[in-house]
TORKOL-4160 file (C-alpha; in steps of 0.2 Angstrom, whole numbers, padded with zeros to 4 digits, m for minus):
321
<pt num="1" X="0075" Y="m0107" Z="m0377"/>
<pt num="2" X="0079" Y="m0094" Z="m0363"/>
<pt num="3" X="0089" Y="m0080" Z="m0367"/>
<pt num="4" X="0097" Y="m0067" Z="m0359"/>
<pt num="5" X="0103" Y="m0050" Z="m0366"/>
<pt num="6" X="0121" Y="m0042" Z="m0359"/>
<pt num="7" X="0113" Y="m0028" Z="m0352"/>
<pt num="8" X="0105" Y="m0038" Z="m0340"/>
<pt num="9" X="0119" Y="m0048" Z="m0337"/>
<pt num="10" X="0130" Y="m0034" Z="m0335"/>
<pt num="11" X="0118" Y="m0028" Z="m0322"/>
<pt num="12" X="0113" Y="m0043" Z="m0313"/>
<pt num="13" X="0133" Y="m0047" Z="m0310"/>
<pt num="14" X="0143" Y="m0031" Z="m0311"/>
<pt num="15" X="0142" Y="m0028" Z="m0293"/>
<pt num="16" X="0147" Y="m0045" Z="m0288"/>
<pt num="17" X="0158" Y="m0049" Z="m0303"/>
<pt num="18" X="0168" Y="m0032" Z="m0302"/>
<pt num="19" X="0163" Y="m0030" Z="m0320"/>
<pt num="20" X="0168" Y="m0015" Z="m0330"/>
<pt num="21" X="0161" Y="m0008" Z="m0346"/>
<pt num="22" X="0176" Y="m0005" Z="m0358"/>
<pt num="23" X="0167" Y="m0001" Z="m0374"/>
<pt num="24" X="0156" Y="0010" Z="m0378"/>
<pt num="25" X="0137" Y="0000" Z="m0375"/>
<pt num="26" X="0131" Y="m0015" Z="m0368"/>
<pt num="27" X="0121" Y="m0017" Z="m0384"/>
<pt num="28" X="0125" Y="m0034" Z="m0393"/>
<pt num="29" X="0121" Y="m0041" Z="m0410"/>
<pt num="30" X="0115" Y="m0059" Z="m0401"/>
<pt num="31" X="0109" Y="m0065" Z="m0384"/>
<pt num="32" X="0117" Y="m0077" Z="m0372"/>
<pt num="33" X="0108" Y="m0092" Z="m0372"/>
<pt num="34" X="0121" Y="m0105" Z="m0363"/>
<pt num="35" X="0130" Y="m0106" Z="m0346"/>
<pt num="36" X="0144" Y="m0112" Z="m0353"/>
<pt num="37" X="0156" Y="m0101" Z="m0358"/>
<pt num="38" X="0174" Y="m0102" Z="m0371"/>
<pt num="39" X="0193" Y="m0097" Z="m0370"/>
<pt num="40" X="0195" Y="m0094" Z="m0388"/>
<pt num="41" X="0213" Y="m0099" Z="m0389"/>
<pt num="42" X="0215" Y="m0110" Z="m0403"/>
<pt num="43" X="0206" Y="m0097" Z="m0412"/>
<pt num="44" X="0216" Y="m0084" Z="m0411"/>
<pt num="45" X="0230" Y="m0093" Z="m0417"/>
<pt num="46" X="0222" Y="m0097" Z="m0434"/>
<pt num="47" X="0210" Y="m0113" Z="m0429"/>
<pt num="48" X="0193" Y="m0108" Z="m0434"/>
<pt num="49" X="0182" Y="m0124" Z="m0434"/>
<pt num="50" X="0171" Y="m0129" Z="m0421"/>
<pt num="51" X="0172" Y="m0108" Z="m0415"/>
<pt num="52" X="0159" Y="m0107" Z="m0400"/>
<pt num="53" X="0155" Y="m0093" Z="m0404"/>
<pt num="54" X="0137" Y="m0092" Z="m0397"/>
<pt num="55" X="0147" Y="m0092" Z="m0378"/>
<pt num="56" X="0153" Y="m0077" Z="m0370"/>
<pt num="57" X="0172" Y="m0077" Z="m0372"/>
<pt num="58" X="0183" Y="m0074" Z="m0359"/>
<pt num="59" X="0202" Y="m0068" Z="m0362"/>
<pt num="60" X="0213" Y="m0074" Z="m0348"/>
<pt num="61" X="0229" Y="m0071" Z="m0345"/>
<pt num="62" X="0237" Y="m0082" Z="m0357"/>
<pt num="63" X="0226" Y="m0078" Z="m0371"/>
<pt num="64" X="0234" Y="m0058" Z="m0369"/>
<pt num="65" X="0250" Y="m0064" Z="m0369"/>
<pt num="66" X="0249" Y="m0074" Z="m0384"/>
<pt num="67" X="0244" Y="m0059" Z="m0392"/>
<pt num="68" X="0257" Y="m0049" Z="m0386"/>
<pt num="69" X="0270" Y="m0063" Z="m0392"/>
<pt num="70" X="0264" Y="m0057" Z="m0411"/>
<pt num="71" X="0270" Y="m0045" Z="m0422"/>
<pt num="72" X="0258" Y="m0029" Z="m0426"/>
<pt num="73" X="0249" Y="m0038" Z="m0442"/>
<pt num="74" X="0247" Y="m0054" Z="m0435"/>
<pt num="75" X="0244" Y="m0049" Z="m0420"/>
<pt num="76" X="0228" Y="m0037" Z="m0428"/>
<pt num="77" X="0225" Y="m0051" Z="m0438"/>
<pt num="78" X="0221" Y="m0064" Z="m0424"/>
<pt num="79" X="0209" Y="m0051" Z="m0414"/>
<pt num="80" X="0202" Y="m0048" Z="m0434"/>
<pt num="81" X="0199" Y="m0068" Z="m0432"/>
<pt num="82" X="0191" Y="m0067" Z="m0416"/>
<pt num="83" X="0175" Y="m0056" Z="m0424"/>
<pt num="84" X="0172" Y="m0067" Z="m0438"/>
<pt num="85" X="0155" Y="m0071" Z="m0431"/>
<pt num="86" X="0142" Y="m0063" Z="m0420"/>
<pt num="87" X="0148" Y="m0063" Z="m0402"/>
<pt num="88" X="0139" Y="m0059" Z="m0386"/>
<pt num="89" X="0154" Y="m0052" Z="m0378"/>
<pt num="90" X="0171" Y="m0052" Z="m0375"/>
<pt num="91" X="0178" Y="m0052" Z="m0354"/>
<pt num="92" X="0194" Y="m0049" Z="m0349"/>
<pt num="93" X="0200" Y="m0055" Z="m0331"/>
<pt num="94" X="0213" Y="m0048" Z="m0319"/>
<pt num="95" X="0211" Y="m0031" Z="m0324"/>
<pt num="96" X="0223" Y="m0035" Z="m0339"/>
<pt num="97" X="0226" Y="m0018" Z="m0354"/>
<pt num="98" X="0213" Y="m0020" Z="m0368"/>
<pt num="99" X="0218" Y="m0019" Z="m0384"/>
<pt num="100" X="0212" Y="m0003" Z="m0393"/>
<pt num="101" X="0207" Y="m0014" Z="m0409"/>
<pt num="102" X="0197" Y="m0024" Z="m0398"/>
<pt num="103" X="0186" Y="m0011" Z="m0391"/>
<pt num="104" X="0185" Y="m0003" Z="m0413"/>
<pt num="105" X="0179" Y="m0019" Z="m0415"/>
<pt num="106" X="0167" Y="m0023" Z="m0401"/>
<pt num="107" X="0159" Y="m0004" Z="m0404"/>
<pt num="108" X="0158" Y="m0010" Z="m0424"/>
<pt num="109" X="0151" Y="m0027" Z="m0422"/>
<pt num="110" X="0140" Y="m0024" Z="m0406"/>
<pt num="111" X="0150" Y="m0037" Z="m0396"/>
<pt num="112" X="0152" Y="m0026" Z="m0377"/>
<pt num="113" X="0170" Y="m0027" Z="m0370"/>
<pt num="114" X="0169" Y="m0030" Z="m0351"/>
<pt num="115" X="0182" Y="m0033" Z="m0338"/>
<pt num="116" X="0187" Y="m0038" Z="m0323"/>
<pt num="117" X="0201" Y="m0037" Z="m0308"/>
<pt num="118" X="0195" Y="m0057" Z="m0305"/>
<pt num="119" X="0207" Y="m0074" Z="m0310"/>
<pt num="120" X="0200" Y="m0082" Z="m0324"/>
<pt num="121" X="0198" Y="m0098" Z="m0317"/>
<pt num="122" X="0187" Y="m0090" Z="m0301"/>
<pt num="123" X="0178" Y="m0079" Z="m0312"/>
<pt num="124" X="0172" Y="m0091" Z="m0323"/>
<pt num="125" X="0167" Y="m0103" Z="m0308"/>
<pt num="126" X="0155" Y="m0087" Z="m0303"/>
<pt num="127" X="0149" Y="m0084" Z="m0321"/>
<pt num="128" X="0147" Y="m0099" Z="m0324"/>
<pt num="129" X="0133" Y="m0101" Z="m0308"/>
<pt num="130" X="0126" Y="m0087" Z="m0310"/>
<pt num="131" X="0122" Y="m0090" Z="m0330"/>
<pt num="132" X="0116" Y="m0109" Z="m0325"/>
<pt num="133" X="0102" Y="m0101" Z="m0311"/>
<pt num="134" X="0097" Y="m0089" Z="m0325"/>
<pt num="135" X="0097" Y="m0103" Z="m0337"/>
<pt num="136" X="0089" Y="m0116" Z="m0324"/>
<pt num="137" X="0071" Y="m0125" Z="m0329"/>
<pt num="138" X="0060" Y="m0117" Z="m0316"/>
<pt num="139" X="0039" Y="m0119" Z="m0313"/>
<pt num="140" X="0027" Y="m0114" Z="m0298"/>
<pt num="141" X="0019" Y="m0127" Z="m0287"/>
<pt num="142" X="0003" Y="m0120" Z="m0274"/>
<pt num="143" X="0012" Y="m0126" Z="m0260"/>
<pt num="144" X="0021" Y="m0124" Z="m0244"/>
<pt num="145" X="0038" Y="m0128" Z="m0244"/>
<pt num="146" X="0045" Y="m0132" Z="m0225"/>
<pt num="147" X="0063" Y="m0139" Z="m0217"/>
<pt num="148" X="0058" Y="m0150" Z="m0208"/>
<pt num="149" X="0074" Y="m0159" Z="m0198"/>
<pt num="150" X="0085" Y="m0154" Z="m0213"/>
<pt num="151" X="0073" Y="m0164" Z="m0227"/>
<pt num="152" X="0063" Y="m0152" Z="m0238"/>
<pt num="153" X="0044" Y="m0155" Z="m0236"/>
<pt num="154" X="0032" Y="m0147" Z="m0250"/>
<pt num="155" X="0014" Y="m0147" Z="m0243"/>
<pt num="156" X="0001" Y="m0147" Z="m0259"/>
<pt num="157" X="m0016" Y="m0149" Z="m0257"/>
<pt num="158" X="m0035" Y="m0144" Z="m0260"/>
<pt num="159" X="m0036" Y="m0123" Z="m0256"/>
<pt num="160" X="m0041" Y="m0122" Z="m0237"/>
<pt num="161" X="m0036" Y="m0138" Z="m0232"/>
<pt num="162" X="m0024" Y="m0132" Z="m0219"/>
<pt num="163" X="m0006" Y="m0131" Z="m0229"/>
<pt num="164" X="m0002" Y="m0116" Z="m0222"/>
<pt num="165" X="m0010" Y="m0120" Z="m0204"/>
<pt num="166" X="0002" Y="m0137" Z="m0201"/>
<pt num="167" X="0018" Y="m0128" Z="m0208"/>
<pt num="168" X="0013" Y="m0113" Z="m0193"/>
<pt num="169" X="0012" Y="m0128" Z="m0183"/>
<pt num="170" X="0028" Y="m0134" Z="m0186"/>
<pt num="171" X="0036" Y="m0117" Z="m0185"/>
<pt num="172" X="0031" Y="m0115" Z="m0168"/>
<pt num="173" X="0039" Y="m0133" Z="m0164"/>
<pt num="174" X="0056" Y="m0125" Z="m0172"/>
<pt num="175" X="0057" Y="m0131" Z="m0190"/>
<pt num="176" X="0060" Y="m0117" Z="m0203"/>
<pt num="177" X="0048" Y="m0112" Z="m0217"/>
<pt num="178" X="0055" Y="m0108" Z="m0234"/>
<pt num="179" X="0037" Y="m0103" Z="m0245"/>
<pt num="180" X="0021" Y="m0103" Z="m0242"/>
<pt num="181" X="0006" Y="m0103" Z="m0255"/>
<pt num="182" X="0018" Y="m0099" Z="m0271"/>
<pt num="183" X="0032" Y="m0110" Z="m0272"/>
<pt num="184" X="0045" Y="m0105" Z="m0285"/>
<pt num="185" X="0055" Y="m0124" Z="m0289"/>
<pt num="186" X="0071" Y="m0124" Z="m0299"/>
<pt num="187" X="0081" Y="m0139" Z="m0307"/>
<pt num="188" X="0096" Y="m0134" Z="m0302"/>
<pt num="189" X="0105" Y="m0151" Z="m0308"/>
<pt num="190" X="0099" Y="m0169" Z="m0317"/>
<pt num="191" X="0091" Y="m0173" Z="m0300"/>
<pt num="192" X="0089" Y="m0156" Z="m0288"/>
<pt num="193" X="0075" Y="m0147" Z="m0289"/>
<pt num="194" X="0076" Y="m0131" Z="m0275"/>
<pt num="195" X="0061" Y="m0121" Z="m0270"/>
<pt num="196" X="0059" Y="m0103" Z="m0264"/>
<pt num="197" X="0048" Y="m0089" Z="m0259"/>
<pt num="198" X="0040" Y="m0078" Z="m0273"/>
<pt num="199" X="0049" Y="m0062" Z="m0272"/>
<pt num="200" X="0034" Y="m0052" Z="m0265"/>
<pt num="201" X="0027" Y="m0064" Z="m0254"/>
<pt num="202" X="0043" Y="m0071" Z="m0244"/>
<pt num="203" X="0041" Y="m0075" Z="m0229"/>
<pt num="204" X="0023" Y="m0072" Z="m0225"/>
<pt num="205" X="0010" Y="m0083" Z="m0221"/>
<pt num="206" X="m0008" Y="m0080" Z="m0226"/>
<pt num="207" X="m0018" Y="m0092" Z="m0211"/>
<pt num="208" X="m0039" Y="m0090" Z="m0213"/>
<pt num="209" X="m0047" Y="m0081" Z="m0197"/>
<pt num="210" X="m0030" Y="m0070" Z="m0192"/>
<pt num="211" X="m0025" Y="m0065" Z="m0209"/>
<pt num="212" X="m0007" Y="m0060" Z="m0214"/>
<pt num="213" X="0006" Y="m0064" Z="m0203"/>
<pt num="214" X="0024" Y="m0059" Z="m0205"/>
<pt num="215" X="0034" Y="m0077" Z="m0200"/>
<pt num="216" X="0054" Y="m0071" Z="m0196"/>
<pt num="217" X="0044" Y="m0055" Z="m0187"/>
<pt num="218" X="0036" Y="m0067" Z="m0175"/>
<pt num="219" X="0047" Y="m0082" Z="m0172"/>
<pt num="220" X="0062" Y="m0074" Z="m0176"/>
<pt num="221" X="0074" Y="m0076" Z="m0191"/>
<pt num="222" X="0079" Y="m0095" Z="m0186"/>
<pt num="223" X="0060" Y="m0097" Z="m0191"/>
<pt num="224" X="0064" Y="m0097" Z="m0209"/>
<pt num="225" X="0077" Y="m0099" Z="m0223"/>
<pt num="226" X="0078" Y="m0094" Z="m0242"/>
<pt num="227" X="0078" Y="m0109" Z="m0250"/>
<pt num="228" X="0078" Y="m0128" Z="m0250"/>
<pt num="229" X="0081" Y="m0142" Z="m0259"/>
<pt num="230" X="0063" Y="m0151" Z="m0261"/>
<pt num="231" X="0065" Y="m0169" Z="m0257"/>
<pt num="232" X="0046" Y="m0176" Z="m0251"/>
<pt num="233" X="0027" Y="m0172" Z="m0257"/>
<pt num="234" X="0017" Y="m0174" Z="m0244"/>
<pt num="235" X="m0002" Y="m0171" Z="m0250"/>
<pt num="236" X="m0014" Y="m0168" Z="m0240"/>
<pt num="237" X="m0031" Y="m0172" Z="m0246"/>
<pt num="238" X="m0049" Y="m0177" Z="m0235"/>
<pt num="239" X="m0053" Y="m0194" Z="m0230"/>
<pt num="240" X="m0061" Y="m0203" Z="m0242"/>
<pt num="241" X="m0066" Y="m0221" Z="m0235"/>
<pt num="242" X="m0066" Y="m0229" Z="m0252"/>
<pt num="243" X="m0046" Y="m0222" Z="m0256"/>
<pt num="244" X="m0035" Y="m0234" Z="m0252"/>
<pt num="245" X="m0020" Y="m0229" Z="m0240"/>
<pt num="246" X="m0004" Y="m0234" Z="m0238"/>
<pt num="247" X="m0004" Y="m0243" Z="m0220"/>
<pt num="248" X="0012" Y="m0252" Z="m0222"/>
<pt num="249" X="0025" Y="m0242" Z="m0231"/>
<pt num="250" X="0031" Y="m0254" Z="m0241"/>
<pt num="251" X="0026" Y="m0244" Z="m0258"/>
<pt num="252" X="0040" Y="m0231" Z="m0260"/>
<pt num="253" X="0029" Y="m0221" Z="m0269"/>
<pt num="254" X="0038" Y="m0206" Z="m0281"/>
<pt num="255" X="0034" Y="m0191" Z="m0290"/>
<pt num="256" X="0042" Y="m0179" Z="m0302"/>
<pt num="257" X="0045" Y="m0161" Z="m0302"/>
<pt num="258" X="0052" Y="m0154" Z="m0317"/>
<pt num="259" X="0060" Y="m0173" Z="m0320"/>
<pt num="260" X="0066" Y="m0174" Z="m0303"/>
<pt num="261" X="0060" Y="m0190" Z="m0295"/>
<pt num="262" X="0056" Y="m0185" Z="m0277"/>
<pt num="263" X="0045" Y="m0195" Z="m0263"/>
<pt num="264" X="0027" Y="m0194" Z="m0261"/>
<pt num="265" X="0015" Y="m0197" Z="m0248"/>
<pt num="266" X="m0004" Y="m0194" Z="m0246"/>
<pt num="267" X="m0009" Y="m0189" Z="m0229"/>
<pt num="268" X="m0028" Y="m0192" Z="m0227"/>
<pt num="269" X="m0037" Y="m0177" Z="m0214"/>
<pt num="270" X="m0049" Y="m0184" Z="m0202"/>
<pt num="271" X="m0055" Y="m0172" Z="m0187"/>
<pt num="272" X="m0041" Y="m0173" Z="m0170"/>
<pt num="273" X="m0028" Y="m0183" Z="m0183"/>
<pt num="274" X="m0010" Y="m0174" Z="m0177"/>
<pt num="275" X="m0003" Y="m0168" Z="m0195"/>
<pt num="276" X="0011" Y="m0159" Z="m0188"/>
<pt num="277" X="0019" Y="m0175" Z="m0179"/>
<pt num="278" X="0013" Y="m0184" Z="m0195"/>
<pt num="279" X="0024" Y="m0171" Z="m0205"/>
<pt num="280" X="0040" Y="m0174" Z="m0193"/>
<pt num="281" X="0039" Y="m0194" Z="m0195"/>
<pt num="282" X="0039" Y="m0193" Z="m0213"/>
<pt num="283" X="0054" Y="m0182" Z="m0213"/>
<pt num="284" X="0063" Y="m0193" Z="m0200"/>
<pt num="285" X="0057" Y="m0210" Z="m0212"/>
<pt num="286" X="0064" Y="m0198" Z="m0225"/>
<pt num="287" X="0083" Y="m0197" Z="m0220"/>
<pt num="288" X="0082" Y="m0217" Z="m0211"/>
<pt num="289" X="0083" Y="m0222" Z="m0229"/>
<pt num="290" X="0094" Y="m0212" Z="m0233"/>
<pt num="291" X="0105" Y="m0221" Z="m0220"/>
<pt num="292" X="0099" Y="m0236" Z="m0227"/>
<pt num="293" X="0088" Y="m0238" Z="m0214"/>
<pt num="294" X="0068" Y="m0244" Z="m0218"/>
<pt num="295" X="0059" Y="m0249" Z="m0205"/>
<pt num="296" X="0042" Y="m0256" Z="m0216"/>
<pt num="297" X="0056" Y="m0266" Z="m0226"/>
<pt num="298" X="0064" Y="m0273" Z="m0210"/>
<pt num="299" X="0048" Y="m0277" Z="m0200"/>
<pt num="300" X="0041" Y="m0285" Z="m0216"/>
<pt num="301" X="0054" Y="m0296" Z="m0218"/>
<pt num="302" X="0056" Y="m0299" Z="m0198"/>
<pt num="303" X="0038" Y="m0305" Z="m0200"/>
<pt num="304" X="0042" Y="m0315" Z="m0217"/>
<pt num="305" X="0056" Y="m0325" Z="m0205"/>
<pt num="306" X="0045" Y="m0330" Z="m0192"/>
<pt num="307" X="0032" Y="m0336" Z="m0204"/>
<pt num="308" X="0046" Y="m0348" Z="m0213"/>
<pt num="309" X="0050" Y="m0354" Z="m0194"/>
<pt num="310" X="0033" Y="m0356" Z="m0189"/>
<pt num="311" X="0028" Y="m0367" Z="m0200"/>
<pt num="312" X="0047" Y="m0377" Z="m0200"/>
<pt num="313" X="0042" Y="m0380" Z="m0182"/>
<pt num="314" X="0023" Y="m0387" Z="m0188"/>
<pt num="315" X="0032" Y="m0398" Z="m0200"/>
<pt num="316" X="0044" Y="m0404" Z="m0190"/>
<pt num="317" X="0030" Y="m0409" Z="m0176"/>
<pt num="318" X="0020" Y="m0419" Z="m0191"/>
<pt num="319" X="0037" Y="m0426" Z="m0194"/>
<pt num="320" X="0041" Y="m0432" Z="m0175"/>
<pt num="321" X="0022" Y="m0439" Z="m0177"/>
């Protein structure tokens, strides 16, 4: 399971999430360990089952104004309620007053008090994403991952056997690369997996004979984007006579990346074979069926029909005989 402390949290998202220490540390008795997060409501006016409390809880506005509806015991009592178990911190939107027993008891159970001048309902929205990337399944593919007429195309092959050299290729005709030898791909839902650029490498390009080449530098900042969803494998392996290759298209063949089922397509390397328009058909065949468009399908079945009338024309001619 991963987890991530609030100091880092508070870091990563102060900036962006306007966040504001109120208590004394960031320090917290347990990690956050879900994207999800709780309003804690109910328990604040007495219902203590089901408490989530392993979420980071967020006071909204009508959560401070139910306290502020209570007398001085109960209301002390309620926020008493709301540290019955470990927390890994409390955040309070739209900038609203904090209650000085809140921060005694954040600072005494080592739950930090942050706030925020952000609505609830936005603010969560943002949490909510930015806790679900950190908590995303990620792995790295040797690859190269290129946009290819708006279908993500991830390259894997054999070291040397020209990833690198076909995605330059299609950079010059306009296309846009996104990573190139490390390929960092996150599931970032039941059935998207996105790739990126490894943070050091970005967008540079390591081609055998010239060395290391600087992409957005060269063909200019259209050349390249930051991520992409990965929707096609296309390996490319040498020709091996005794493999069998696909010559029709009529095997819709998948893979799966972290789960994901994404299309997959060998490309064999012969000497004077044009990978790079190879690379755009696939792409284009890519987004036809999407449109419901499949040309294999279609012409397999054209060819079905004019078997099925070919021979009802043979029998009718035996008939007439």
């Amino acid at each position: 399971m991963k987890e991530l402390t609030v100091e880092q949290l508070y870091e990563e998202t102060r900036v962006p999430l306007q966040l504001d220490l109120v208590s004394g540390t960031t320090e917290s008795a347990i990690y956050v360990t879900t994207s999800d997060v709780n309003r804690p409501g109910l328990l604040l006016a007495g219902f203590t089952q089901n408490f989530l409390n392993e979420r980071i809880q967020i006071l909204g506005e009508t959560e401070m104004l139910y306290l502020s509806t209570l007398d001085e015991d109960r209301r002390r009592q309620a926020i008493r309620t709301l540290f019955i178990e470990p927390l890994p911190c409390i955040i309070v939107t739209k900038g609203q007053d904090v209650d000085a027993l809140i921060v005694e008891l954040g600072n005494e159970k080592k739950v930090p008090i942050l706030r925020t001048p952000l609505s609830t309902t936005p603010f969560i929205h943002l949490l909510t994403a930015h806790l679900s990337q950190a908590f995303a399944t990620q792995t790295v593919v040797h690859g190269t991952l290129v946009d290819v007429y708006g279908v993500g195309l991830l390259f894997t092959g054999e070291s040397g056997i020209g990833k690198s050299e076909c995605a330059l290729d299609l950079v010059e005709r306009g296309h846009r690369l996104v990573a190139d030898d490390v390929v960092v791909v996150t599931r970032t839902s039941p059935g998207v997996v996105v790739g990126r650029g490894d943070d050091m490498l970005r967008h540079h390009m390591e081609i055998r004979g010239v060395g290391i080449i600087d992409v957005p530098k060269m063909f200019g900042i259209r050349a390249v984007r930051r991520r992409k969803r990965v929707e096609v494998q296309v390996r490319l392996e040498i020709w091996d006579k005794k493999t069998h290759y696909d010559r029709v298209g009529l095997d819709d063949t998948k893979t799966s990346i972290l789960g994901v089922k994404i299309g997959f397509v060998t490309i064999p390397i012969i000497p004077g074979k044009n990978i790079t328009v190879i690379s755009e058909v696939v792409a284009l065949t890519h987004l036809l069926k999407i449109f419901g468009l499949d040309s294999a399908r279609d012409f397999s079945q054209s060819l079905k029909s004019a078997i099925v009338e070919k021979d009802s024309r043979i029998l009718d001619v035996h008939d007439n005989e």
